[in-house]
N, C-alpha and C positions, 0 to 999 in steps of 0.2 A: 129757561133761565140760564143767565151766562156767568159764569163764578170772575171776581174782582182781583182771584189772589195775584201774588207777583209772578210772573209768567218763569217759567223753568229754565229759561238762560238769563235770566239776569239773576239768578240765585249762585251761590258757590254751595256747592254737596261735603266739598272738603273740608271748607274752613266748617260750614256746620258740623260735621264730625270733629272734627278738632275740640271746637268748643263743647262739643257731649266728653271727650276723653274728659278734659278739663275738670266738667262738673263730677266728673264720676270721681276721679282722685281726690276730691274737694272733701265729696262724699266719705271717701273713704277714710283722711283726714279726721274731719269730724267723728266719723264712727269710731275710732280707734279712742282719739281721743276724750269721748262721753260716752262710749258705750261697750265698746269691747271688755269682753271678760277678762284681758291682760290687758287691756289699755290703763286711762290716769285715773276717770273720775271713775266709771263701769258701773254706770248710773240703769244700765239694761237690767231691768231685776224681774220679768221687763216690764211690768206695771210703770214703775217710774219714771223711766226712760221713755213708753208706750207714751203718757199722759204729757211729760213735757214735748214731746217734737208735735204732738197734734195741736197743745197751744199754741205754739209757736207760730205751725201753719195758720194757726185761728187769726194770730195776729198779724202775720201778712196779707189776709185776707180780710181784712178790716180795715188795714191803713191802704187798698190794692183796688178793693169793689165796696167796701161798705160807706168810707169815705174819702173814693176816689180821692186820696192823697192827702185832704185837708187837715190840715192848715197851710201845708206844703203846697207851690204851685203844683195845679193838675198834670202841667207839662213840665219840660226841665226849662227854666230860662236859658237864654241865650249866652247870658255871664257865665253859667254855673256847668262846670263840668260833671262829666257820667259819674267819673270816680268818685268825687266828692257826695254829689245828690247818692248813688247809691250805699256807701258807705254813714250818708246819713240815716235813710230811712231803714236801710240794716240795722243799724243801733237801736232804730225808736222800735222796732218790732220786738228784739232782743231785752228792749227795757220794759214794752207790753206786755211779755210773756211773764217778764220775772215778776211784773206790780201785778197781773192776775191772778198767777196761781200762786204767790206767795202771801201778798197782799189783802186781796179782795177773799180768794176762799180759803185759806189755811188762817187767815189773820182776821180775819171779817166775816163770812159767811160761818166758817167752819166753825169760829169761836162764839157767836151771838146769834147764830139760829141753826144751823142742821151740822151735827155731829157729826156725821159721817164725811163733812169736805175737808176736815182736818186730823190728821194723824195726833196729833197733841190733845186734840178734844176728845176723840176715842179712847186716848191712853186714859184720861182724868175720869173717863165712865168707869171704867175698870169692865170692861167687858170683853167679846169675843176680839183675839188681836192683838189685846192691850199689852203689846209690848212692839216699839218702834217698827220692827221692818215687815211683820203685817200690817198693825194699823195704816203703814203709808202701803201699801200695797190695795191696801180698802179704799183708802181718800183718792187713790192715782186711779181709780179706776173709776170711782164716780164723776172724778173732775176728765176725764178720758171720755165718758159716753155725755156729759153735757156740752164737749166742744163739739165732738162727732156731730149732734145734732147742732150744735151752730154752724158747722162746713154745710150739711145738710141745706138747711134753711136759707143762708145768708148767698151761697154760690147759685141754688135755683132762683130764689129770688132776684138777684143780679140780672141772670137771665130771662125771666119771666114779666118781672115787675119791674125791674130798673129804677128809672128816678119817679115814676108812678107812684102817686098823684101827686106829686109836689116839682113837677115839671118846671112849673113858672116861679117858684120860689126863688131865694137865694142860695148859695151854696150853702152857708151854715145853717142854715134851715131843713134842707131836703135832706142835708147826713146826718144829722141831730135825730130828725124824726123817723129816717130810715131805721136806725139803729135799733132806736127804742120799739118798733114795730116786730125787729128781727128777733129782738131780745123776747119780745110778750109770746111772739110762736114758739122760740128756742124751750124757753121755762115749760111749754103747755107739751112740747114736743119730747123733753125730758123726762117731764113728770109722767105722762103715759108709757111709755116706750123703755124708761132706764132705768125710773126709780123702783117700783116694785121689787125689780131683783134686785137691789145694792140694801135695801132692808132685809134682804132675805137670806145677805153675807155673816149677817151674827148670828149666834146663836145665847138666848133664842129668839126666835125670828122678829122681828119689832114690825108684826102684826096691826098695831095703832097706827103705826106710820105708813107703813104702805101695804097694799092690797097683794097676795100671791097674781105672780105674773099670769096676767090673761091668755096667753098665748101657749103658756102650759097642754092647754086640753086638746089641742091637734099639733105641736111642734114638737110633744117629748122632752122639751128641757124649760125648769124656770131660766135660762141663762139670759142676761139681756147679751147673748152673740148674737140673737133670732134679729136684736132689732138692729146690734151693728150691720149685720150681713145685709140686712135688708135694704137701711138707707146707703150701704155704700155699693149696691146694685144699681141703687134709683141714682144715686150721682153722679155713677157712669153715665149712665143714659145722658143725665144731663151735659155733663161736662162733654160728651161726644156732640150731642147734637149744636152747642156752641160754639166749639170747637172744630171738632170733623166737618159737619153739616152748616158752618156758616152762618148760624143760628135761625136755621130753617128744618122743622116748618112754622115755629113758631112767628118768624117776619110777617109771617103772612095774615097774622091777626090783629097787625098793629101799623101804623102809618109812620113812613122812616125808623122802621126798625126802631121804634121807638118801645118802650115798656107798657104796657094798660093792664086793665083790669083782667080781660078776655085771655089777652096771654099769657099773666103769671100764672093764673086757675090752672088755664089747661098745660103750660107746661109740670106746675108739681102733679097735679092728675095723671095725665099721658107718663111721663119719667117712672113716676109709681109705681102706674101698671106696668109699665116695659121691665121695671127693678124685681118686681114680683114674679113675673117673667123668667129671666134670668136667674134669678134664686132658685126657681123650680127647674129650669135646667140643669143646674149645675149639680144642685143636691142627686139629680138624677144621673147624671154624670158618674158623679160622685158612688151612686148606689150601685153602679155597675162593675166599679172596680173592686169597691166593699164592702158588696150588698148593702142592705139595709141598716139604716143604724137603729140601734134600741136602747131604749132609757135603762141607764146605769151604765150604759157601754160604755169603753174605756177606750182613751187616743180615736184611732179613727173609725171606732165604733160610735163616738158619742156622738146625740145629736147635737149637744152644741159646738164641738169642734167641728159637724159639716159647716152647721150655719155661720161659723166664725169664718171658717175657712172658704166660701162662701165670698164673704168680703172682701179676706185677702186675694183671692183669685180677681177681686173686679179691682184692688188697688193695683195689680198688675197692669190692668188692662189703662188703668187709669194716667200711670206712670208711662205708657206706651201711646197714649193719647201726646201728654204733652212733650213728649220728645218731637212725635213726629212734626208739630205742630211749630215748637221753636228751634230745632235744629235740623230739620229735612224740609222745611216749606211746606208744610202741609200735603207732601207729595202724595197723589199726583194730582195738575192742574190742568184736567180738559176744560173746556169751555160749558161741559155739561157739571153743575152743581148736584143732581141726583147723582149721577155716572162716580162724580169724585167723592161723593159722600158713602154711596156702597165701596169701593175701595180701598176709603182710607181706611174704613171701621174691619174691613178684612183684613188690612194690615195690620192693625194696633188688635185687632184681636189674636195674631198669630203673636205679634212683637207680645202681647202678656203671655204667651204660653211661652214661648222662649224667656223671658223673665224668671217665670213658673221656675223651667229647665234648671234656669243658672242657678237658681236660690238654693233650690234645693239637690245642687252637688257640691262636689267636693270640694271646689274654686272656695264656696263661702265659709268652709270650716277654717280653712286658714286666712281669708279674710275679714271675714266679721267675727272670726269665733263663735262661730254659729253652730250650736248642739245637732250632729247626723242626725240623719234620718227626718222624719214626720211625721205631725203630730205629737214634736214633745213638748210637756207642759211649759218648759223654760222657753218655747221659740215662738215669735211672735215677727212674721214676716212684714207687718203691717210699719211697724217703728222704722226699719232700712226704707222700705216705700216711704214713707210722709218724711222724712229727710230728705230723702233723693229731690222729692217732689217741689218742696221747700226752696232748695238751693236753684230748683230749676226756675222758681219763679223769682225768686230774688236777682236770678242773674237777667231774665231776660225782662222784669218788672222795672227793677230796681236800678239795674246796672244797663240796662239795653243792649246785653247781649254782647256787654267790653270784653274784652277788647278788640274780638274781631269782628265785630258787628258794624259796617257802615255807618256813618252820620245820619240818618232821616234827610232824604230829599238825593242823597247820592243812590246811584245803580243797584240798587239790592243790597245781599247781606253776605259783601266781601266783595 
C-alpha cells in the first residue's frame, strides 16, 4: 500500500511551526482570559471551566463531522473568503455551545426533567450542594461526562459509519438522521457509564434514580473517571488510526473508503479493545511509580485519580496526534502506509510524554496558574488539552490553516 499524503518537499516545516506558536499564544490568550485563577472570568473552578470547553469542542464537532457544515456550503465557495467563512462558523459554534449548555440543560433538561443538569434546580431541592458553587460544580460535571460520551460516539462513528446508510439520501436527510442516531447511543452511553455515579454525588444517594456504579466491584472506585479514562483511551485509538493510519485498517472493510455497516462495528469494537488496552497499561505504569492504589487512597493513591489520569495521559497523546497531523504533515511520508503509521504513533506517543513533561512543570505555574505538583484536586490537565485542541481544529477546519496555509490547489502548505 502506497500512502497519498503531500510528499515532504512540497510541505514548509517552518511556516507549520510558526502556525503551532500561533495557536499556542491564541491558547494561552484564551486561557488567561476564561480560566486562569488571576485572569477575567476564572471560570476553571475546574468543573466549570472542565464542562464548558468539552461543549464547545462538542460543538465543533457537530457543525465539522456531524453535519458536515450544513447548512453552510460543505466547501468554502469561491466568493467567500477564509477569514470571513471561518469567523463565521467560529461564532455559530460559540452560539451552540452557549444555546446547549445554558438553554437546552440548565433551562430545559435541568428544569423539566433531571435535576441534576441544573445548578438552579438542585438549589430549589434543597439538598446535597444547595448552595450555587457546588450545585454548578454537580450539573458541570454531569453536562461534562454526557458530551465526553458524545466526542466518543459521534468522532468513531464519523470514522466507522460515516454517511452509512443514508449514502444516497440528500444532505439534510443524512445529518438530520445522523444526529438523531448519534444522540439515541450518546443517551444509552451516558446513562450506563455516567450516570450511576452523578446520583451517587448527593447525599443521600438517590438510589431510585440510579443504580451504584457497576464497575465498583473490580475498579475500587464508584467514580465515573473509570469511564472518562476509558472512552478517551478508546478515542485515541480512534482518532490515531484516522488520523496517523489514514484511516486503515478500517478502508479495508468498505469500498472507496466509504462508511458501512462492517466498518463502524469493528471500528468501535477494535478502538475498545485497544482503549481497554492501554487503560491497563498505563494504570500499570502508573503502579510502578505508586504502587498500587487502594480504595479510600488519597491524590495518587486513589483509584479514581489513576483512571482519570488515565485519560488525561491519552488527551496528551491525543493533542500530539493533531498537531502532527496539521502542522508537521503528518511527518513522515514514506511510500509505505504501515512503515508511516508505526512512526507516526511513535512520535505522538513520545510528543504526549513531552506534553505530560511541560504540564506538569514549572513553565505552567506561571502560565496557566496551574496548582504544583500532581494529583491536586483543583488540577484538571484535561480543560488546557480540549482548548488547545479546539483552537487547533477551528484553525485548520474553519479557517484552513490562515493565514499561512496555501490556497487548495497551490504547492502545499506555504
Amino acid at each position: 500500500m502506497e500512502t497519498d499524503s503531500l510528499s515532504e518537499n512540497r510541505f514548509n516545516y517552518l511556516l507549520g511551526l510558526v502556525n503551532l506558536v500561533a495557536v499556542f499564544c491564541i491558547v494561552w490568550f484564551l486561557w488567561y482570559v476564561f480560566m486562569h485563577a488571576d485572569g477575567v472570568l476564572r471560570l476553571y473552578t475546574p468543573m466549570y471551566g472542565f464542562s464548558l470547553v468539552v461543549v464547545f469542542l462538542s460543538a465543533i464537532i457537530l457543525i465539522k463531522d456531524v453535519f458536515e457544515f450544513y447548512p453552510f456550503a460543505q466547501t468554502r465557495p469561491p466568493d467567500q473568503s477564509v477569514l470571513s467563512r471561518g469567523i463565521l462558523l467560529t461564532i455559530t459554534a460559540v452560539l451552540i455551545m452557549l444555546f446547549l449548555y445554558y438553554v437546552i440543560f440548565w433551562g430545559f433538561i435541568g428544569k423539566f426533567g433531571i435535576t441534576y443538569f441544573s445548578p438552579y434546580s438542585i438549589i430549589a431541592a434543597g439538598s446535597q450542594g444547595s448552595e450555587i458553587w457546588n450545585a454548578r460544580e454537580i450539573s458541570s460535571r454531569a453536562i461534562l461526562y454526557f458530551f465526553t460520551a458524545f466526542l466518543w460516539i459521534s468522532i468513531t462513528w464519523n470514522i466507522g459509519f460515516g454517511r452509512w446508510p443514508w449514502n444516497t439520501n440528500n444532505r439534510g436527510v443524512m445529518v438530520w438522521s445522523r444526529l438523531l442516531v448519534i444522540l439515541f447511543f450518546v443517551i444509552i452511553a451516558y446513562v450506563l457509564l455516567f450516570h450511576p455515579n452523578v446520583c451517587y454525588l448527593f447525599y443521600p444517594a438517590q438510589v431510585n434514580a440510579g443504580v451504584e456504579s457497576w464497575w465498583m466491584s473490580f475498579a475500587d472506585t464508584g467514580s465515573a473517571f473509570f469511564s472518562l479514562g476509558l472512552l478517551l483511551c478508546a478515542l485515541f485509538w480512534a482518532i490515531a488510526s484516522d488520523m496517523l493510519w489514514e484511516g486503515y485498517p478500517w478502508n479495508l472493510l468498505a469500498k472507496k473508503n466509504e462508511g458501512s455497516l462492517l466498518k463502524g462495528v469493528a471500528t468501535f469494537i477494535v478502538t475498545a479493545i485497544l482503549g481497554i488496552i492501554l487503560l491497563v497499561v498505563l494504570l500499570r505504569i502508573m503502579n510502578y511509580f505508586w504502587d498500587e492504589a487502594f480504595l479510600g487512597g488519597q491524590y495518587t493513591d486513589g483509584p479514581d485519580f489513576r483512571f482519570l489520569h488515565a485519560g488525561e495521559v491519552s488527551g496528551f497523546f491525543i493533542l500530539s496526534v493533531f498537531i502532527l497531523k496539521n502542522y508537521f504533515n503528518n511527518f513522515p511520508n514514506t511510500k509505505s502506509i504501515g512503515l508511516n503509521a508505526v512512526l507516526r504513533t511513535l512520535i505522538v506517543i513520545g510528543g504526549g510524554i513531552l506534553f505530560h513533561l511541560f504540564y506538569y512543570s514549572n513553565a505552567t505555574i506561571f502560565l496557566l496558574g496551574k496548582v504544583p505538583g500532581i494529583a491536586q484536586p483543583s488540577d484538571a490537565p484535561l480543560v488546557w488539552v480540549i482548548l488547545f485542541l479546539s483552537i487547533i481544529v477551528v484553525h485548520s477546519d474553519f479557517f484552513e490553516g490562515w493565514p499561512l496555509k496555501k490556497i487548495k490547489g497551490n504547492d502545499g502548505n506555504g
